[in-house]
Each structure stands twice: as C-alpha cells, then as structure tokens.
N, C-alpha and C positions, 0 to 999 in steps of 0.2 A: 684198507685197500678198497677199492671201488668194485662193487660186483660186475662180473661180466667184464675182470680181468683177468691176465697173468702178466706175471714179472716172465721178460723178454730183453732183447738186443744187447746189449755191453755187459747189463747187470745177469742174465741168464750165463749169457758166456763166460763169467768171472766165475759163478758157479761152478760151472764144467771146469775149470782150470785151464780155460782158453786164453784167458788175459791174465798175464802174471801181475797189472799193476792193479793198484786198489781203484774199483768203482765207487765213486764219492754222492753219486745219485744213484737210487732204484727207478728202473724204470720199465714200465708196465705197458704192456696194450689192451686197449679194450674197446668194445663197440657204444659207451659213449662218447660225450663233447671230452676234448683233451682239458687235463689240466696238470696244475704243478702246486703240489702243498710242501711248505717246509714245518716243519714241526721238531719238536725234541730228540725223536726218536730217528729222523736225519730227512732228508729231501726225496719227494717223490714225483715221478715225471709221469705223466698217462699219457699216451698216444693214440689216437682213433685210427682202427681198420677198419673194413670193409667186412660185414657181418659174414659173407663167404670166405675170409681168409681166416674165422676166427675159428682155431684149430691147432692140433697139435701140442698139445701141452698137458701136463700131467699133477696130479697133486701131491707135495711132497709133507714131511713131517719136517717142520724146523724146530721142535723143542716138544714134549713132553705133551702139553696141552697149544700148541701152536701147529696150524698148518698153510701153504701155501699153494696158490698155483703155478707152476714155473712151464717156460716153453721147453721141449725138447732141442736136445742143442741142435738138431736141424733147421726148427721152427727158429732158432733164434737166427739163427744165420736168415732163412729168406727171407725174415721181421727185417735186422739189420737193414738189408738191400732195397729190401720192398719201400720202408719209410726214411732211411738216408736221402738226404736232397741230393740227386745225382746219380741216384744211384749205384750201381755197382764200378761203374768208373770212377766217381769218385772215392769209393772205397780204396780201389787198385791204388789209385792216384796218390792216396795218402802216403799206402803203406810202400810205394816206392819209393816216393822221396824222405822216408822214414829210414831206409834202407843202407850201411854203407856200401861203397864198393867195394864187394872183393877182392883181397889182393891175390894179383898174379891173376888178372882174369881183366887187363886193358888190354885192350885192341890192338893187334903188335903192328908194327911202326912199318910204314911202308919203305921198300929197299931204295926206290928211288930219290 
C-alpha cells in the first residue's frame, strides 16, 4: 500500500457488509498522485484527496502480523460521493435504475 493511505469507497463498504457482491479491486485514497497496480496479490486503485478531507479512518488487524488502514463506514460513504464522477446523483441515479418496481405499487389508472 502507499503511505498516506486507506482502503475506502466500495472496497471499505464490502468490509462493513454494505455490498453483498464481491469487490474485485481494493481501492484506497490517499493524498498522493493516484495510481493503479495490479499484482499477484489482486488490483489496487489509489485515489487523490484533498489533504483536508484526509480523515476518518481507523487501523484494523487483517491477520496475525498484518495490518491495515480502513475508512470508517461513514468516511467511506462521503469518499464514495465526494470522488464518484457526479457525484451523489449519479450514485441515486444508478441505484434507481438498479431497482425493480414494486409490485402493486403502479400508479392506479385514471377513472376516465
């Protein structure tokens, strides 16, 4: 990992149990140049914030002699919105046309 990171946005949230499907990238922010390495051990995305936004996040134990820095699931959510292109409309935007309609919940039919 790059110093003057944490693992954040999709890959934080999978953590928490906020995405039931599997994250296929780690992906990390941090207040250097962004990059993206793939390696054996699986793909990794870095994202550049704003040295004032970098916060909120905590060190966890991932194994025995291994540790990490992860965002708090709050931090990952504002990460998400803050660096999504579109921000948080295009967040909404996804996850409504992600959505089916509920049945028994169309628009009832006009009498005329």
């Amino acid at each position: 990992m790059l110093p003057a990171s944490y693992i954040s946005l999709q890959s934080a949230l999978a953590y928490y149990g906020m995405i039931p499907e599997h994250v296929p990238v780690t992906t990390s922010v941090t207040t250097s140049r962004p990059a993206h390495w793939e390696t054996p051990l699986g793909i990794f995305d870095f994202r550049h914030i704003q040295v004032d936004f970098f916060d909120g996040y905590r060190l966890i134990d991932l194994s025995e002699k291994q540790q990490a820095f992860i965002a708090r699931l709050e931090k990952a959510l504002l990460d998400l919105v803050y660096l999504e292109p579109g921000g948080i409309h295009s967040i909404i935007s996804r996850a409504e046309a992600e959505q089916p309609e509920p049945a028994g919940l169309a628009a009832p039919k006009s009498p005329c």
